[in-house]
N, C-alpha and C positions, 0 to 999 in steps of 0.2 A: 157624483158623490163617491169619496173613496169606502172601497168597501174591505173592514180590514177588522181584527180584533179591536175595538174602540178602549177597549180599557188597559190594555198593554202598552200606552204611551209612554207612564211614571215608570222612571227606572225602578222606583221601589216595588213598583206592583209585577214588573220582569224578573224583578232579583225572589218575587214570593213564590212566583211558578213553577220555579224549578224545586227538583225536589229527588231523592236517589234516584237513577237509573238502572234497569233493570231489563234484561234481555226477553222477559213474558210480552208476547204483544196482544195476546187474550184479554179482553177485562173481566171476564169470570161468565157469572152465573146472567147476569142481566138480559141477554140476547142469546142464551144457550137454549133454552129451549125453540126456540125456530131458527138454529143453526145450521141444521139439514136444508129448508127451504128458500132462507138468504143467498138473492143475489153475490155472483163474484165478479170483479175485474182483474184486471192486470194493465197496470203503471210502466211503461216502457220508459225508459228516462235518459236521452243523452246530453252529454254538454260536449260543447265545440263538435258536434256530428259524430261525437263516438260514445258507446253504449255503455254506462256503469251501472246497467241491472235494471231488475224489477219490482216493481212492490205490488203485491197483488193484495187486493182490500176484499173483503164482507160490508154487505150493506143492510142493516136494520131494518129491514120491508114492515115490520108490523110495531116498533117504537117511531121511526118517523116516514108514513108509506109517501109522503106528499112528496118529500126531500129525494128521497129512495126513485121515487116516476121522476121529476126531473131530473137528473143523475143520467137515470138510464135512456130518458128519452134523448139527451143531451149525446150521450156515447151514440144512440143507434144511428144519428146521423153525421159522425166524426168531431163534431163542435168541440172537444177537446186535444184534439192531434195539433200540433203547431202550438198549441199554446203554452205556456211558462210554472216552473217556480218562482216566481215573479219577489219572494220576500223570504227569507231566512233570517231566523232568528235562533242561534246557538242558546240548548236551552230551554227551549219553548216550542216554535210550531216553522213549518215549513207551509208557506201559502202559495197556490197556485189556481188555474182554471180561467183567466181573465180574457175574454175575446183581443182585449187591446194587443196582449202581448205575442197576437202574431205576428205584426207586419208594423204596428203602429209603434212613433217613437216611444224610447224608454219612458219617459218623464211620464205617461200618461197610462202606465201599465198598474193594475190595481185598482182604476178609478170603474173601471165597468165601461158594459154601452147602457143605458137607458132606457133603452128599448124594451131591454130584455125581460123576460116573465119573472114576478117576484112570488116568491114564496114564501107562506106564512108560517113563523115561530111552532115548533113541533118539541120545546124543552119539553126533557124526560131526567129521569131519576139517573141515565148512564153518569157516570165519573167522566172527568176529561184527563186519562191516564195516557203514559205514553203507547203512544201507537192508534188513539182515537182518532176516525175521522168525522171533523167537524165543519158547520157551514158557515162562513162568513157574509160578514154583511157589513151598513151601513149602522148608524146611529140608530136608524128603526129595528125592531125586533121583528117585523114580518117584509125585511127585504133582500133576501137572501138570494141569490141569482145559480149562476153556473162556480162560485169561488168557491173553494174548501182549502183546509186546512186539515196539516197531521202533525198532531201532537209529538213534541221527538224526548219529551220529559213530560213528569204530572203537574197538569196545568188544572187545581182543584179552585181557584178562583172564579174560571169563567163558567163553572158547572150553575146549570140552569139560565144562564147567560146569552146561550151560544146552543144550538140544536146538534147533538149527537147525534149521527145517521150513519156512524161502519166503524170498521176498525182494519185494520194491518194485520194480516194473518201469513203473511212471506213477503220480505226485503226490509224490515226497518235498517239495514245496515246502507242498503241504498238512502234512505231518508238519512240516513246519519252523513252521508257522503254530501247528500246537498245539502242542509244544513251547515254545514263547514267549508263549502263552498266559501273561495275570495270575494266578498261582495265589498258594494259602495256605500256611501253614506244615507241612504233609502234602505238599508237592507237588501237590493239587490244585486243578485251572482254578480258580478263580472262576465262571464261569459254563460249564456241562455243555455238554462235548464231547461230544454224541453222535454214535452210527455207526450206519449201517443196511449190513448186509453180504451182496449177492447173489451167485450167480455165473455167471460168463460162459457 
């Protein structure tokens, strides 16, 4: 099952997501008070083997703790290194995280393995502003796996939609750079976005 924002298909509803751009990657007050004990990462990101920066996220340990333990159990044992921005959409969200897109052909990157542990819908009150990270999924609301998504505009449609769980606190300009990546008719790069994901 491909697992992607489901309601971003209608061009109308991509042309509603966007919305000014703005260089804050903070969303405010909503996650401030446990901003000192939120987890950190750091996004390594090359295309074609060479390095264009990082994006280091906060992760929401006490708006989505479920989302937040997968995440990090994912990172302790590499399950994100090798794998992809697999979908750019100028505009809207940069998606990544997909086992497929290590080794396996393009055509089947985004759809998931099956296997994988799903986790259950954790909507919360955050905004889907630029620089939010969010969990993707399938059509189900409690199937959410190792994908996420970062907002690279305010995308206020898919709020309560779609489970907030971090945000962007250094590199949205790296995000801006894949984002605008040459991609195909799938939305994906041209040449692989990969990410190696450790944490602080």
């Amino acid at each position: 099952m491909k697992y992607f924002i489901a309601l971003c298909i209608a061009v109308g509803f991509l042309a509603s997501c966007g919305s000014s751009k703005t260089e804050t990657t903070s969303v405010g007050s909503t996650a401030a008070a446990a901003k000192n004990n939120n987890p950190h990462y750091v996004i390594s990101v090359k295309v074609g083997g060479e390095s264009i920066g990082e994006i280091e996220i906060e992760l929401f340990k006490d708006l989505a703790p479920k989302h937040v333990r997968n995440f990090d159990s994912l990172v302790s044992v590499g399950f994100y290194n090798g794998t992809a921005f697999h979908r750019v959409i100028p505009g809207f969200v940069i998606q990544g995280g997909d086992p497929n897109s290590k080794s396996k052909p393009k055509n089947t990157w985004g759809f998931g393995d099956p296997g994988q542990t799903k986790v259950p819908a954790e909507f919360n009150s955050t905004p889907h502003k630029r620089g939010i990270v969010s969990a993707a999924r399938s059509n189900d609301p409690n199937s959410a796996t190792s994908q996420f998504f970062i907002c690279v505009d305010d995308a206020s449609s898919l709020d309560n939609k779609y489970t907030v769980y971090g945000q962007v606190v250094r590199g949205m300009e790296v995000a801006d750079k894949i984002v605008n990546l040459p991609r195909d008719e799938r939305d994906n790069p041209i040449e692989k976005a990969e990410m190696m994901v450790t944490k602080k």
